[in-house]
C-alpha positions as CSV (number, residue, x, y, z in Angstrom):
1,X,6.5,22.3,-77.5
2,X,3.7,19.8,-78.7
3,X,0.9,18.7,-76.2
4,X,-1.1,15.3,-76.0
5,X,-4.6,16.2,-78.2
6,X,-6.7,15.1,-75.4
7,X,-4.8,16.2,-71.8
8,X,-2.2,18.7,-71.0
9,X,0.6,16.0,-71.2
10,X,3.7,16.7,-73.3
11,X,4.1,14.5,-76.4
12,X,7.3,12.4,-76.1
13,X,10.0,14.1,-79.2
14,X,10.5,10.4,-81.0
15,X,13.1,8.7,-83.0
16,X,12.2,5.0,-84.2
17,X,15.6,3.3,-86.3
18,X,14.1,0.2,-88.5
19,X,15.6,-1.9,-90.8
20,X,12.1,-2.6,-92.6
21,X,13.3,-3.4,-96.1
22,X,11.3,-3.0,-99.5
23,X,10.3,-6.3,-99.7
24,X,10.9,-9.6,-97.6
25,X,14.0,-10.9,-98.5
26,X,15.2,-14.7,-98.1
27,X,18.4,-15.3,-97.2
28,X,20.8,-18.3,-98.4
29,X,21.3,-19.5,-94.5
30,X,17.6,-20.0,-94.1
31,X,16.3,-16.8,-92.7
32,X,14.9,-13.3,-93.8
33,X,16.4,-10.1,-93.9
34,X,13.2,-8.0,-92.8
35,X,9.8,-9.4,-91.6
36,X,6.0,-8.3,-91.2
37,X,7.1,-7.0,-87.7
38,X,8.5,-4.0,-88.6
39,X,5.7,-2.7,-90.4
40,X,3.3,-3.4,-87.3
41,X,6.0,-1.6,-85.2
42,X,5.5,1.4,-87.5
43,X,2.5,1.4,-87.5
44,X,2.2,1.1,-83.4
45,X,5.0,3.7,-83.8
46,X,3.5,5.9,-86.0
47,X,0.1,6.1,-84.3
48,X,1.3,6.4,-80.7
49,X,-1.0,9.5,-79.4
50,X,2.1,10.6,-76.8
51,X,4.8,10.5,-79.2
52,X,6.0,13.6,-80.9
53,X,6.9,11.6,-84.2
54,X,10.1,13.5,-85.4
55,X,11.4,10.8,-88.2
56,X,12.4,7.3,-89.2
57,X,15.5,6.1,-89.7
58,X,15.9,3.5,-92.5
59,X,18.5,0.8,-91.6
60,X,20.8,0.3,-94.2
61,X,23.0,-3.1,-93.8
62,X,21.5,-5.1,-96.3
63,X,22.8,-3.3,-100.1
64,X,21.6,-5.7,-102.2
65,X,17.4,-4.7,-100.7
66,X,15.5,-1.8,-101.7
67,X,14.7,1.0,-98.7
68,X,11.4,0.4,-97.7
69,X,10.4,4.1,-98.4
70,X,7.4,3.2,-100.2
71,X,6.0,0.9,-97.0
72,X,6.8,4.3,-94.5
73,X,4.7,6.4,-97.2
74,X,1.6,4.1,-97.6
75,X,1.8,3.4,-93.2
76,X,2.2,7.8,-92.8
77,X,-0.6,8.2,-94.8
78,X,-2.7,6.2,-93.1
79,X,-2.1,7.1,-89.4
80,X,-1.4,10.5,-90.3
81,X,-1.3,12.0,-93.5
82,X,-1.2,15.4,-92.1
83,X,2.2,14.9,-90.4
84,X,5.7,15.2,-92.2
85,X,7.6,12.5,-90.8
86,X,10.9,12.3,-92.6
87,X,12.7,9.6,-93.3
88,X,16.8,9.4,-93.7
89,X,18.8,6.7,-95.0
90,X,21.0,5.1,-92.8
91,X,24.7,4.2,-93.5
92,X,25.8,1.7,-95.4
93,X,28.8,-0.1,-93.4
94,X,30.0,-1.3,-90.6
95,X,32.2,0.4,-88.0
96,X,35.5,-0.1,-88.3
97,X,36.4,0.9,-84.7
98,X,34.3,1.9,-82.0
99,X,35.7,5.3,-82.6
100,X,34.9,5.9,-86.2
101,X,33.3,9.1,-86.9
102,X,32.2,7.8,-90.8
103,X,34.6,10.6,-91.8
104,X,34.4,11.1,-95.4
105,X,31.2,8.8,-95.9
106,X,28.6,10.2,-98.3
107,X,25.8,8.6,-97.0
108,X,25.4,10.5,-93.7
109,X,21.5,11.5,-93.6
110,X,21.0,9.3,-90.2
111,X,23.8,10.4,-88.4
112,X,22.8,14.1,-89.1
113,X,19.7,13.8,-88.5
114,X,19.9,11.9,-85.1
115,X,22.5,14.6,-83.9
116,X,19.8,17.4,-85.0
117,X,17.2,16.1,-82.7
118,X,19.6,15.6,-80.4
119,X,20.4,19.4,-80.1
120,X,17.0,20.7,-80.6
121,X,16.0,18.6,-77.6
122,X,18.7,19.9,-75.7
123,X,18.0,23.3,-76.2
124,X,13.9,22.6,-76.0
125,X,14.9,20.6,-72.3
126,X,13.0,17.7,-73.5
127,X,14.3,13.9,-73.9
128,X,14.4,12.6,-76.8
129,X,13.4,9.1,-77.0
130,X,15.3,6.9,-79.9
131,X,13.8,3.4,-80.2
132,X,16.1,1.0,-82.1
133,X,14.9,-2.1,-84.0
134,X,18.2,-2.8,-86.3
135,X,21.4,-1.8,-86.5
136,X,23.1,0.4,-84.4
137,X,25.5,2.3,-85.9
138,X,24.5,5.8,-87.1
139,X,23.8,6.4,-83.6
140,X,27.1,4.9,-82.6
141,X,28.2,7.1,-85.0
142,X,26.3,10.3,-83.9
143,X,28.0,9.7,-80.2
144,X,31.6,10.2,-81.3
145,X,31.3,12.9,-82.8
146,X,29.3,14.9,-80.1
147,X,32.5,16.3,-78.8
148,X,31.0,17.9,-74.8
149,X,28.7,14.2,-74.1
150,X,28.1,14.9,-70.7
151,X,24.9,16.6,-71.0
152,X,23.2,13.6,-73.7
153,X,21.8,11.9,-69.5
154,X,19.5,14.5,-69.4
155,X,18.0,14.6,-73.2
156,X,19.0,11.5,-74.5
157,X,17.0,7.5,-73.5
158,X,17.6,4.9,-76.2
159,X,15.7,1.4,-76.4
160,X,17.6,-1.0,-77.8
161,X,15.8,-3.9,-79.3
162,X,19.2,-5.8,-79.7
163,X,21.1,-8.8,-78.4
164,X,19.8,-11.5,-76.3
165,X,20.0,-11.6,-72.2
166,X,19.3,-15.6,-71.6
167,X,21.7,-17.1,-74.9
168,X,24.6,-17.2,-75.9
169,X,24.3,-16.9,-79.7
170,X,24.8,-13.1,-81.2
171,X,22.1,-11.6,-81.7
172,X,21.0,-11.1,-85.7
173,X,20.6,-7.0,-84.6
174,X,24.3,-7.1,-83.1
175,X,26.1,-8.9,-86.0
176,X,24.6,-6.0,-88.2
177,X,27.4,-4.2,-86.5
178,X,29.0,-5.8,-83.5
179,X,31.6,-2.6,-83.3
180,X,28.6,-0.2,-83.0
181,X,26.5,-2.0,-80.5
182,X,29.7,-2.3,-77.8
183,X,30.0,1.4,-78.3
184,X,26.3,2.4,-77.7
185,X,25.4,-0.2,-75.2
186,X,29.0,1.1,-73.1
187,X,28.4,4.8,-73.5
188,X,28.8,6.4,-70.3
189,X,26.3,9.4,-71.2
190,X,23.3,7.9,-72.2
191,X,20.3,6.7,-70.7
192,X,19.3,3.3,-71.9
193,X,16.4,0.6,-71.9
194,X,17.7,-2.9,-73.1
195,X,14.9,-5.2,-74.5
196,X,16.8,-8.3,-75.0
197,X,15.4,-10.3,-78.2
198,X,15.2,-13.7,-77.0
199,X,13.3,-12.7,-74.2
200,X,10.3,-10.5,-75.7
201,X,9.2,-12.3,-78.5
202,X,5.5,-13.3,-78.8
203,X,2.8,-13.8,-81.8
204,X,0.2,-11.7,-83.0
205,X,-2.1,-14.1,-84.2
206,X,-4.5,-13.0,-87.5
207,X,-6.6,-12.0,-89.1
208,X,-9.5,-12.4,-86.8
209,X,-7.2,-9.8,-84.3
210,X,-7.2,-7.6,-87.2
211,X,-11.3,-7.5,-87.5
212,X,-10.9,-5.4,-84.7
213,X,-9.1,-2.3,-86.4
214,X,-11.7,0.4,-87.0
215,X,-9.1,1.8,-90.0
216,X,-10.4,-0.8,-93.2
217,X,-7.4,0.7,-95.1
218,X,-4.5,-0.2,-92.5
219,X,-6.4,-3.2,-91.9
220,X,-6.3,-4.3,-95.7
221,X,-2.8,-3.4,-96.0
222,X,-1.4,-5.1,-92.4
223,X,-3.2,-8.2,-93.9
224,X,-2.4,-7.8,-97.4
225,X,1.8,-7.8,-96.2
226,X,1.1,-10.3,-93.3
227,X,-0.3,-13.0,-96.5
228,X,2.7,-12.1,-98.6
229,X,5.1,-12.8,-96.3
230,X,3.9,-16.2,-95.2
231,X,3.2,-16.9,-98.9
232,X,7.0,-16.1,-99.1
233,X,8.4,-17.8,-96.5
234,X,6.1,-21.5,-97.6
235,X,7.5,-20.4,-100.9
236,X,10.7,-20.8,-99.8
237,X,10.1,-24.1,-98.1
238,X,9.3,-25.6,-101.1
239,X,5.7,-25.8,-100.1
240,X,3.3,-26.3,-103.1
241,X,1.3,-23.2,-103.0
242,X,-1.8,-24.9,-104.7
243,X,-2.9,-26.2,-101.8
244,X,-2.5,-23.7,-99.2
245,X,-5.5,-21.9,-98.2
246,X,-5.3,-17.5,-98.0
247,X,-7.1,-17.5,-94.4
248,X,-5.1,-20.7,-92.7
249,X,-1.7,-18.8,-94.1
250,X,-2.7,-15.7,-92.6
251,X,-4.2,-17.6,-89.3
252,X,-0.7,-18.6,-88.1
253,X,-0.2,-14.7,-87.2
254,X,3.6,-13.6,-87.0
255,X,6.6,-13.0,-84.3
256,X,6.9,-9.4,-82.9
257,X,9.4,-8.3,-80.8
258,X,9.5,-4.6,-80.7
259,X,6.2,-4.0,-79.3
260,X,7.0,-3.4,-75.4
261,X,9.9,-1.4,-75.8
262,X,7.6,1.0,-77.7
263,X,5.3,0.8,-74.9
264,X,7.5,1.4,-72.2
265,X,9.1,4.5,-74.4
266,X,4.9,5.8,-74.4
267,X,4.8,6.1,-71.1
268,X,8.4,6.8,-70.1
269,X,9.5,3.4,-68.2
270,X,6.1,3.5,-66.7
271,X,4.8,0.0,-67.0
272,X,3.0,-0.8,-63.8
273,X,0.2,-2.8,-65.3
274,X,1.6,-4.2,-68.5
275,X,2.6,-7.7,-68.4
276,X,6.3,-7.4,-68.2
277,X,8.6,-5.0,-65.7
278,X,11.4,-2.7,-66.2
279,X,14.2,-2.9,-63.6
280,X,17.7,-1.5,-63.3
281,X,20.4,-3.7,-64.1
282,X,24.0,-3.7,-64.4
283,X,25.8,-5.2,-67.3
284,X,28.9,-6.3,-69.0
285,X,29.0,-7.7,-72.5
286,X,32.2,-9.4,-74.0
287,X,34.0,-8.1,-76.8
288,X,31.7,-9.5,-79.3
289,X,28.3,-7.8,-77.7
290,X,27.3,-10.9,-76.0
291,X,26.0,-11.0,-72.2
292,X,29.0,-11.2,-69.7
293,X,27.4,-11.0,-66.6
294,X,23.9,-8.8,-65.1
295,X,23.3,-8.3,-61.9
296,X,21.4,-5.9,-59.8
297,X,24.3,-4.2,-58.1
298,X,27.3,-2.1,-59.1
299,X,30.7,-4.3,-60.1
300,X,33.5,-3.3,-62.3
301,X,32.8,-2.7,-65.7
302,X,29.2,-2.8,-66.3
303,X,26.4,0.0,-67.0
304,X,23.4,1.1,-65.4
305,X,20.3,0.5,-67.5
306,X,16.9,-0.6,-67.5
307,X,16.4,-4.3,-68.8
308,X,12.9,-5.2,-69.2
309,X,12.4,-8.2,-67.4
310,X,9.5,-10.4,-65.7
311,X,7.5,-11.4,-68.3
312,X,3.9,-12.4,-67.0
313,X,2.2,-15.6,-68.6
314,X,-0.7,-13.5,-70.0
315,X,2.0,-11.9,-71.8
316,X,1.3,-12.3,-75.1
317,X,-2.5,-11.8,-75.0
318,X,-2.2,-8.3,-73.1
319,X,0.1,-7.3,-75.8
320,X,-2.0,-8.4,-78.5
321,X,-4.8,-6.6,-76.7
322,X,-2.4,-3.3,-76.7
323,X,-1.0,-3.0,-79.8
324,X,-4.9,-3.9,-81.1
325,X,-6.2,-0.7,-79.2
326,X,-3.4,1.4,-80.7
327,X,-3.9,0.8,-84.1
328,X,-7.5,0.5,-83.5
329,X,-7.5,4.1,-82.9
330,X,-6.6,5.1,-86.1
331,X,-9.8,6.2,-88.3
332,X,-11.9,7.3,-85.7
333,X,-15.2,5.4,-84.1
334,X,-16.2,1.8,-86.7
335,X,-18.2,2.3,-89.5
């Protein structure tokens, strides 16, 4: 069993599910399939001193994109290039019941995998902590076919980064795979953290946040993403690049919204402190994964889970200010 490098604390066994893609990818409605979030939340992932980093899990909804292997490569070999993080390809479909066991499906590395560290937590007594940003359904997927789930309470929290608490639209996570998210976010076993999407969103604003990393090669590479994709997205506005200046593209930072859940997964649902709170809810979603009804007592059909909630107004710059002091602490003391 790993220890903390610095205390006698036990690392946190760590599963994070992202659909970061190969490269941005525009979609014909107006939006993109994959942003410069999920490779900060990698990176905050990655280097995360209480995690016991056991893989990745590459989302795999979108065919017609390449993996995003190569950006989990270059992001492991900066924050830790002496630590073999795999990282299995998730399935390519969507559920067709919230029963389906993927029998026969040939592209089952997530679902194994998940249901691996699963075990070995079980019989190392630890909890394994599985942080979703994506798709849910090769967890889904891992539940039905766990045939005894009684004991997954005591090894088992998941933080969804799905769905949205305070609107009624579905969620771009959910419609990934509707089916799937019902049969996670119902499961009667599990222990689970919701981080609603429309209410966790904030800006990391750069480069000059960025100055601050003591790792020049992360730094160069955060910054060298974070320009493509606003080059990309002005690109596909239409906007004549001529006349748009490197710094100002860079300067209007980009949306995160994964960074608190893998906060409160650091430190266990610990958060007094941080600029947002973790309560226990009840909830009921409708038949297409959208909010029903929350409420702080028991009623018929809902499930008990955390929902982070109370989001402070210095929200935004204390999470800047965290996930700064993470990845700043990758490279050792400035040079």
């Amino acid at each position: 069993m790993s220890e903390c490098p610095h205390n006698n604390r036990k690392l946190i066994p760590a599963v994070l599910v992202t659909d970061l893609y190969f490269r941005f990818t525009y979609h014909p409605d107006g939006d993109f399939l994959g942003g410069i979030d999920d490779y900060f939340d990698t990176a905050q992932f990655l280097a995360t001193k209480s995690f016991d980093v056991r893989g990745i899990i590459r989302d795999n909804h979108i065919p017609h994109t390449q993996d995003g292997c190569h950006v989990l490569k270059k992001l492991r070999t900066i924050t830790n290039p002496n630590k073999k993080v795999p990282f299995p390809l998730g399935l390519r479909y969507r559920m067709r019941s919230k029963e389906d066991k993927a029998e026969g499906e040939v592209s089952l590395e997530g679902v194994r995998f998940l249901l691996k560290q699963i075990e070995q937590c079980a019989k190392e007594d630890q909890i394994l902590a599985i942080i979703i940003v994506g798709g849910l359904t090769d967890l889904a997927v891992a539940l039905n076919r766990i045939s005894e789930p009684e004991w997954l309470k005591k090894n088992v929290k998941v933080y969804i980064v799905a769905g949205n608490a305070d609107s009624e639209e579905t969620e771009y996570n959910v419609a990934l795979d509707p089916k799937a998210y019902l049969r996670v976010m119902t499961d009667p076993h599990i222990s689970i953290t919701w981080v609603p999407c429309d209410r966790v969103e904030w800006k990391f604003e750069a480069p000059h946040k960025l100055s601050n990393f003591r790792n020049k090669e992360l730094v160069q590479f955060l910054l060298c993403e974070l320009y493509t994709y606003r080059l990309y997205k002005e690109l596909m506005r239409g906007q004549h690049i001529g006349q748009i200046d490197r710094y100002e593209l860079c300067q209007k930072g980009a949306p995160m919204w994964s960074t608190a859940a893998l906060l409160s997964a650091a430190n266990h649902d610990q958060v007094e402190g941080m600029p947002f709170g973790v309560d226990t809810q009840y909830v009921k979603l409708d038949d297409d994964g959208r909010l029903e009804e929350m409420q702080n007592v028991l009623f018929e059909g809902s499930k008990e889970m955390k929902v982070l909630t109370g989001i402070h107004p210095n929200y935004q710059e204390e999470l800047t200010t965290n996930l700064v002091e993470i990845l700043t602490s990758i490279g050792g003391a400035p040079k």
